[in-house]
C-alpha positions in Angstrom: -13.4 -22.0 67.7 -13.2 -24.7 70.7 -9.8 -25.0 72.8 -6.9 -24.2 70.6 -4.1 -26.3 69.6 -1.6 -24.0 68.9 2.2 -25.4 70.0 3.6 -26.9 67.2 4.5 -30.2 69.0 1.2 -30.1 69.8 -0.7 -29.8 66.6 2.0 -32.7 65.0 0.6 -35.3 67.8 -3.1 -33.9 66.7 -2.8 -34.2 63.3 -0.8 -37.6 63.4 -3.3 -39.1 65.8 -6.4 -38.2 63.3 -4.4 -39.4 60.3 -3.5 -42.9 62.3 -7.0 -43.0 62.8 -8.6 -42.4 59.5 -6.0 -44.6 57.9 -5.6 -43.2 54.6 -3.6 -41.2 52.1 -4.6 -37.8 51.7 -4.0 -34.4 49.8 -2.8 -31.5 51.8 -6.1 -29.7 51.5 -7.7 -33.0 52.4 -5.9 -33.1 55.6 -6.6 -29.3 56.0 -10.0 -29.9 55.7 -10.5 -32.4 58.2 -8.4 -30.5 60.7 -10.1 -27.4 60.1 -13.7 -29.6 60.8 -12.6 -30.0 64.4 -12.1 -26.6 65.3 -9.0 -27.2 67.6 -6.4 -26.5 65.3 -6.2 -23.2 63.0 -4.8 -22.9 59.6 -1.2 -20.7 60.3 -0.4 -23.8 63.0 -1.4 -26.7 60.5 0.2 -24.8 57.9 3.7 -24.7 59.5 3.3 -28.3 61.2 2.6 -30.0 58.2 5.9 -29.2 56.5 7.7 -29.8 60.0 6.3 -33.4 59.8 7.6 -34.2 55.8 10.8 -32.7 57.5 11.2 -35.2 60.7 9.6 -38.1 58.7 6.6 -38.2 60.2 4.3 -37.7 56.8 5.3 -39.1 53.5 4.3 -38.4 49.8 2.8 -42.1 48.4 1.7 -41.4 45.6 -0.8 -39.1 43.7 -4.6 -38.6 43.6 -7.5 -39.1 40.7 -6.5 -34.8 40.0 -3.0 -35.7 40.1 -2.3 -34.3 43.5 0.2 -35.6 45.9 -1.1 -37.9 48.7 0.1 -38.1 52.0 0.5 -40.8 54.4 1.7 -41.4 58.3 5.2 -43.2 58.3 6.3 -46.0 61.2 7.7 -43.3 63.1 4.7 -40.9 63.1 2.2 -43.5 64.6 5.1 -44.2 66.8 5.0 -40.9 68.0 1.2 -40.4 67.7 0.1 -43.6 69.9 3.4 -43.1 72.4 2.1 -39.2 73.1 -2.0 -39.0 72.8 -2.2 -39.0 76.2 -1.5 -35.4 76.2 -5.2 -34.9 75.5 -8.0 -36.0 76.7 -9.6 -38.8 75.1 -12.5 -37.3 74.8 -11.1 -34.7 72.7 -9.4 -36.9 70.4 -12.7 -39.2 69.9 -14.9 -36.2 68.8 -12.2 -34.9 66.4 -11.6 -38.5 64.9 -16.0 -38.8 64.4 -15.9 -35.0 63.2 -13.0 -35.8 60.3 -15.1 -39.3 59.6 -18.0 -37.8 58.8 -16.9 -34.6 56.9 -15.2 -37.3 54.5 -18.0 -39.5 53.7 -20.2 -36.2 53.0 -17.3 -34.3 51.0 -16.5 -37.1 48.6 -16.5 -36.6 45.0 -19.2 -38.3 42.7 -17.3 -41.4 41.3 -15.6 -44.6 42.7 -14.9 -44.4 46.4 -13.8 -46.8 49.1 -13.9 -47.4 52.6 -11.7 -49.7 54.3 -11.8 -51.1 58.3 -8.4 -53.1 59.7 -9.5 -55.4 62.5 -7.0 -57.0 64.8 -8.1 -60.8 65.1 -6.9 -61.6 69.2 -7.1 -65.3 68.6 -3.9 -65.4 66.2 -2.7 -61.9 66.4 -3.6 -61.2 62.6 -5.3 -58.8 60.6 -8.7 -58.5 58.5 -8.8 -55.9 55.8 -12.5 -55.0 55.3 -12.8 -52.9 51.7 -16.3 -51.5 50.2 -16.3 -50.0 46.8 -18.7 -47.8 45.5 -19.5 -46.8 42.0 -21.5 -42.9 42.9 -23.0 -44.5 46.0 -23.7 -48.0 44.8 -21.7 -51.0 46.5 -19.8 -52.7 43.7 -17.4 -54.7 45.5 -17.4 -55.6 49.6 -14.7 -58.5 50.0 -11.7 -59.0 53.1 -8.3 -60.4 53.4 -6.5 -61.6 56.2 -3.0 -61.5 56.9 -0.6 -61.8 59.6 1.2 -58.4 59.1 -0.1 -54.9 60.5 2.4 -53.2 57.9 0.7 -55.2 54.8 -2.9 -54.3 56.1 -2.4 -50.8 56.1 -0.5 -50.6 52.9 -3.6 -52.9 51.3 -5.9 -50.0 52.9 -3.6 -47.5 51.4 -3.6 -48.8 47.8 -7.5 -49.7 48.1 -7.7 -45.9 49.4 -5.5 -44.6 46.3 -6.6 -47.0 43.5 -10.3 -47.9 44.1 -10.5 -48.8 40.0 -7.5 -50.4 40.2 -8.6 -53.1 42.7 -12.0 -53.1 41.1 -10.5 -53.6 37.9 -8.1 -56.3 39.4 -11.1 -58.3 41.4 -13.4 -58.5 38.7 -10.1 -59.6 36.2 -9.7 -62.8 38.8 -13.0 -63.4 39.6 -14.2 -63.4 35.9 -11.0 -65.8 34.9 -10.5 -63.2 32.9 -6.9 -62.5 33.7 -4.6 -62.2 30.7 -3.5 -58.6 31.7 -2.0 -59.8 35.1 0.0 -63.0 33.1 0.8 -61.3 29.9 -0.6 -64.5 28.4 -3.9 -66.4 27.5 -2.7 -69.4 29.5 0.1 -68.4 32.7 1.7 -71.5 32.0 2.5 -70.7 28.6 6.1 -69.1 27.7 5.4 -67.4 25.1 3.2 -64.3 25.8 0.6 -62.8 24.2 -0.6 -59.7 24.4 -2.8 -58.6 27.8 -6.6 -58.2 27.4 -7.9 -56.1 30.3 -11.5 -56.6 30.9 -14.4 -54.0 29.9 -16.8 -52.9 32.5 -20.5 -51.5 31.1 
């Protein structure tokens, strides 16, 4: 075990600052997990923490997972809290925990469709690139970005991309085939009377 992290304001700036980081919704054993990989904070103290943070609105449920479990996600207020105190460690420390959760989640994940997304700010306008990569058990399927000029809408499109990998696969390929009659409820969107959706069929 390296230097403990053991006061509970403590461990809620640790954890928030690795969630911030990784940017995306995870399970309670998920964020365990990844806490437990960088051997600063034990279990009793992430335990007790975690329910502390649901409490003061730092965490919130967004959802649920492919087995139906609930995800969890930072709020406004917890990366308020999480960038406005980090400096209470040292950088160094927070940089090797942040690589140490990255890589144990890109080794742990399940067989299947996974994503991995990467929010750049863009200095020149003060907007935001939303870089996504799908993967279909380690094949790339879909690598595409989206720009827009709020920080709020990037994360939640990481989020979703993070949550729903075949939904946003499903939705891509719908729009870039033409094939689109799910999303319009109709063969033609300018038509008023719908028909009934045709989703696409992936091989």
């Amino acid at each position: 075990m390296k230097t403990p992290i053991s006061k509970p304001d403590d461990v809620k700036i640790f954890v928030l600052h690795l969630i911030h980081q990784i940017n995306r919704p995870m399970t309670y054993v998920e964020l365990n997990e990844i806490v437990e990989v960088t051997e600063h904070v034990k279990y009793i103290d992430f335990a007790e923490a975690f329910y502390m943070m649901i409490e003061e609105g730092l965490l919130d449920p967004v959802g649920k997972g492919l087995d139906d479990d609930e995800l969890f996600f930072i709020t406004k207020k917890g990366m308020t809290v999480a960038e406005g105190l980090k400096s209470e460690f040292r950088e160094a420390l927070l940089h090797e925990s942040t690589t140490a959760a990255h890589r144990f989640l890109h080794f742990s994940k399940e067989r299947g469709l996974t994503c991995d997304c990467e929010i750049e700010r863009l200095e020149a306008d003060k907007s935001y690139t939303v870089h996504f990569v799908i993967r279909n058990r380690g094949k790339e399927v879909l690598r595409a970005s989206i720009n827009t000029e709020s920080e709020e809408q990037a994360r939640q499109m990481s989020k979703n991309c993070y949550a729903n990998p075949d939904v946003v696969l499903m939705g891509m390929t719908a729009l870039m085939s033409g094939d689109v009659n799910y999303i319009w409820g109709t063969q033609d969107p300018k038509k008023k009377t719908p028909e009934l959706p045709q989703s696409p069929t992936f091989s």
